[in-house]
C-alpha positions as CSV (number, residue, x, y, z in Angstrom):
1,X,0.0,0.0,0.0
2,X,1.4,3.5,-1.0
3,X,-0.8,6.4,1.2
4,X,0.9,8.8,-0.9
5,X,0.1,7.2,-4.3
6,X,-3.2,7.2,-2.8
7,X,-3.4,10.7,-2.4
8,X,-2.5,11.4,-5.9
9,X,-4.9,8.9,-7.2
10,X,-7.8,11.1,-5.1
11,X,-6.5,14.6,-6.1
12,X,-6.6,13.8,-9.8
13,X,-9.8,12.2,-9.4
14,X,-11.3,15.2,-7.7
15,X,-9.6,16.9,-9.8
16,X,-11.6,15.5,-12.5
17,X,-15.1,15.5,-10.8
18,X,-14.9,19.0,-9.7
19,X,-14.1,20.1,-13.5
20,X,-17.3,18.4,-14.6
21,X,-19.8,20.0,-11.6
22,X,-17.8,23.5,-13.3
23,X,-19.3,22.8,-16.5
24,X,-22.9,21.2,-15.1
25,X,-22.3,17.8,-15.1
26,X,-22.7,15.3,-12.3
27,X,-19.8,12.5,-12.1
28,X,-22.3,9.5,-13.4
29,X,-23.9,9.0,-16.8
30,X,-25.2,7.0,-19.5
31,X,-22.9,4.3,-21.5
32,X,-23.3,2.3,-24.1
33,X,-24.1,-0.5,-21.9
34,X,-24.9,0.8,-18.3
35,X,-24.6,3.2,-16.1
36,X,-21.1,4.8,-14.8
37,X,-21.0,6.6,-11.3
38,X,-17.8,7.3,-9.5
39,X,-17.1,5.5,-6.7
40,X,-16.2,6.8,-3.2
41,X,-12.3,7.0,-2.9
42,X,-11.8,6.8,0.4
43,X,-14.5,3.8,0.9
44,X,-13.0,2.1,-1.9
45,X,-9.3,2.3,-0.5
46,X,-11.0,1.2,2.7
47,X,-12.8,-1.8,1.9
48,X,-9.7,-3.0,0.0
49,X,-7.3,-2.4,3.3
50,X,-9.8,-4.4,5.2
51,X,-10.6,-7.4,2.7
52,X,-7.0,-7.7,3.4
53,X,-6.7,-7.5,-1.0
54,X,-2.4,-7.2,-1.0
55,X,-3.0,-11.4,-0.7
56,X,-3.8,-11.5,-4.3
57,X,-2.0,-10.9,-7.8
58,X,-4.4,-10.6,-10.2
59,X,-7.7,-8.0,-9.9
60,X,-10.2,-7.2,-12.5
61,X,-12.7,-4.4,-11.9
62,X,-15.6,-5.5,-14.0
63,X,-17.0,-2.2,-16.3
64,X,-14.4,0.1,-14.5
65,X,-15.4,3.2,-15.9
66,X,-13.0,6.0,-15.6
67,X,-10.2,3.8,-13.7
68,X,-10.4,4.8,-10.0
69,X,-10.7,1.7,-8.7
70,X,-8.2,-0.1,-10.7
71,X,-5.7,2.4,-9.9
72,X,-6.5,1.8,-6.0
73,X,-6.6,-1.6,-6.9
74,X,-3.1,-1.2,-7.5
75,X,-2.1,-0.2,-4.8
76,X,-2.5,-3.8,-3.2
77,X,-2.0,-6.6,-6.3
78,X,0.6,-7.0,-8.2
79,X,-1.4,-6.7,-11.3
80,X,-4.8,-4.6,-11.6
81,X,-6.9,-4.4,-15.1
82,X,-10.3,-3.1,-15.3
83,X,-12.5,-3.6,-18.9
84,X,-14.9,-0.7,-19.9
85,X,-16.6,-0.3,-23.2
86,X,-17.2,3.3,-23.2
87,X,-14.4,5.1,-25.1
88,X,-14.5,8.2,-23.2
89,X,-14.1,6.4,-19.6
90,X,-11.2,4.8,-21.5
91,X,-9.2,7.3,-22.1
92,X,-9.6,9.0,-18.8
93,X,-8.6,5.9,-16.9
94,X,-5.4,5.8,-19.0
95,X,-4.5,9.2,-18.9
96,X,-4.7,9.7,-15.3
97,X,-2.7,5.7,-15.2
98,X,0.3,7.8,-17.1
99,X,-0.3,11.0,-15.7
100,X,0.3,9.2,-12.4
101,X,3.1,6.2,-14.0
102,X,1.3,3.5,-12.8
103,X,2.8,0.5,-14.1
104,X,1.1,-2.5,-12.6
105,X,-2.5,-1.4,-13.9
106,X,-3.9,-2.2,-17.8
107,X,-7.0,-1.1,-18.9
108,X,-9.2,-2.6,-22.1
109,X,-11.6,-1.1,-23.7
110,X,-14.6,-3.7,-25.0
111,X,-17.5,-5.0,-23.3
112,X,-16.8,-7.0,-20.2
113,X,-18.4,-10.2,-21.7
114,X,-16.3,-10.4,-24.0
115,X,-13.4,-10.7,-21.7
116,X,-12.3,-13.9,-19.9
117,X,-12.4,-13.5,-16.1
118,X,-10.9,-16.6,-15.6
119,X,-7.2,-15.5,-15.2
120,X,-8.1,-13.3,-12.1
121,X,-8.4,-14.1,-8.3
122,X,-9.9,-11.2,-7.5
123,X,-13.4,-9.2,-9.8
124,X,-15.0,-5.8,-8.3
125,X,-18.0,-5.1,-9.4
126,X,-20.3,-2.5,-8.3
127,X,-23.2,-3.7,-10.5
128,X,-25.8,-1.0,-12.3
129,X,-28.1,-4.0,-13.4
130,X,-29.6,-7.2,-12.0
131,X,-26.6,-9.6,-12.1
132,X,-28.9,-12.2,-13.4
133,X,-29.3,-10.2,-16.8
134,X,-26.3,-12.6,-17.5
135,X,-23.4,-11.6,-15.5
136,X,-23.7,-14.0,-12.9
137,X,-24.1,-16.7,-15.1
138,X,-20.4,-15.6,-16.8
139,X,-18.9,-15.2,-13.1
140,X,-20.4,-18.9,-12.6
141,X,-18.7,-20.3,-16.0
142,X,-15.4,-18.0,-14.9
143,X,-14.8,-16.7,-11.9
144,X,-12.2,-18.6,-10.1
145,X,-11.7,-16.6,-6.7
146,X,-13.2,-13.8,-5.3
147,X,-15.7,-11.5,-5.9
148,X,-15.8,-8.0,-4.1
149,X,-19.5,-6.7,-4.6
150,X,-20.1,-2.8,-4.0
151,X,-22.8,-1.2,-2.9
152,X,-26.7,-2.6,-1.7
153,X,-28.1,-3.1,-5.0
154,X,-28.0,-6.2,-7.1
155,X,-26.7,-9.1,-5.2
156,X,-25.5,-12.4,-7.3
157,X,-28.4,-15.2,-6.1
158,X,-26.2,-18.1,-6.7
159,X,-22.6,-17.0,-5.5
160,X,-21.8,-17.7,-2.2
161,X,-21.6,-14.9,0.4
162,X,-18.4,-15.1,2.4
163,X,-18.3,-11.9,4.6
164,X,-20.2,-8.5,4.2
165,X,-19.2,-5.2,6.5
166,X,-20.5,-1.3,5.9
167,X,-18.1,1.2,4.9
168,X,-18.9,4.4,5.2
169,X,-22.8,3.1,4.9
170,X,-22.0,1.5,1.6
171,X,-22.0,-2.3,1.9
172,X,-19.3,-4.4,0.6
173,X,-19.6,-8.1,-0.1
174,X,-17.3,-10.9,-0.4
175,X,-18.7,-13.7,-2.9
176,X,-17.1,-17.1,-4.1
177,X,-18.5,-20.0,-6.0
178,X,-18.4,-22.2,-3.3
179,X,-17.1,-22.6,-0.1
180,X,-13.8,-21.1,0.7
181,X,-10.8,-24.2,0.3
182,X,-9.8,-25.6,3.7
183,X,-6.4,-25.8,2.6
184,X,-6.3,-21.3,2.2
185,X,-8.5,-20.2,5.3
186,X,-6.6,-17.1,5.6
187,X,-8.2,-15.3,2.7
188,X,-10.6,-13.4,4.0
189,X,-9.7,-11.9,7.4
190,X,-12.2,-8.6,8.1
């Protein structure tokens, strides 16, 4: 973890947000796909601190909009990716990646199903639909650790919940596909 990096991350960030409220604009709109909405910095860097998410190498922010989280993400894994389809979320996650020279974080720009999860042990995901419009089914073929879930809304109904805890208010929720390994019980320590 990096607190300085940290701070960087947020200024640019705010940076960012408070340049959009000047012109009108809220941080959240429309995509191609979904909805974006910026997450909560500090919450973010919070849950990831207490999830305990330094234990895992590779991290995959499912529709990661304009980068935030993967860039926290960073922070903690050796390597953080997030895939977003909009063009314009894109281009700010990558500019403010080598504004910042953050080499441990790639982002792609398609549509997160077409992207294989399976080569990550940690997904974030703080969903804008029902997950059963198809996600969850993916993350069942796919997912082959962890799933960090943000926010209240849209739940997976056929992962397996291992811990939940408030942050801030805002829930965050710890899913698998089945029960944690035996052999690994150190994972999850909140």
């Amino acid at each position: 973890m990096n607190d300085l990096l940290f701070a960087q991350i947020k200024t640019e960030y705010d940076n960012f947000y408070r340049e959009m409220l000047r012109k009108g604009k809220l941080p959240m709109r429309s995509t191609a796909k979904g909805f974006w909405n910026a997450s909560i910095s500090e919450e973010i860097y919070d849950a990831f601190r207490r999830i305990g998410l330094r234990k895992f190498n590779n991290f995959l922010d499912i529709g990661s909009g304009d980068g935030k989280v993967v860039l926290i993400a960073s922070l903690f894994c050796k390597n953080a990716e997030g895939v977003e389809i909009d063009n314009l979320l894109h281009s700010r996650a990558v500019e403010v990646k080598n504004n910042l020279k953050i080499n441990n974080a790639v982002f792609h720009n398609k549509d997160f199903f077409q992207h294989d999860f399976s080569e990550y042990d940690a997904l974030f995901i703080a969903p804008d639909t029902p997950m059963e419009r198809g996600l969850e089914n993916k993350l069942l073929k796919e997912m082959k650790g962890w799933l960090i879930h943000y926010g209240h809304h849209f739940q997976p109904r056929f992962l397996k919940r291992e811990h939940s805890f408030l942050v801030n208010g805002t829930l965050v929720s710890v899913y698998s596909r089945q029960k944690p390994s035996l052999h690994n019980p150190s994972l999850l320590h909140l």
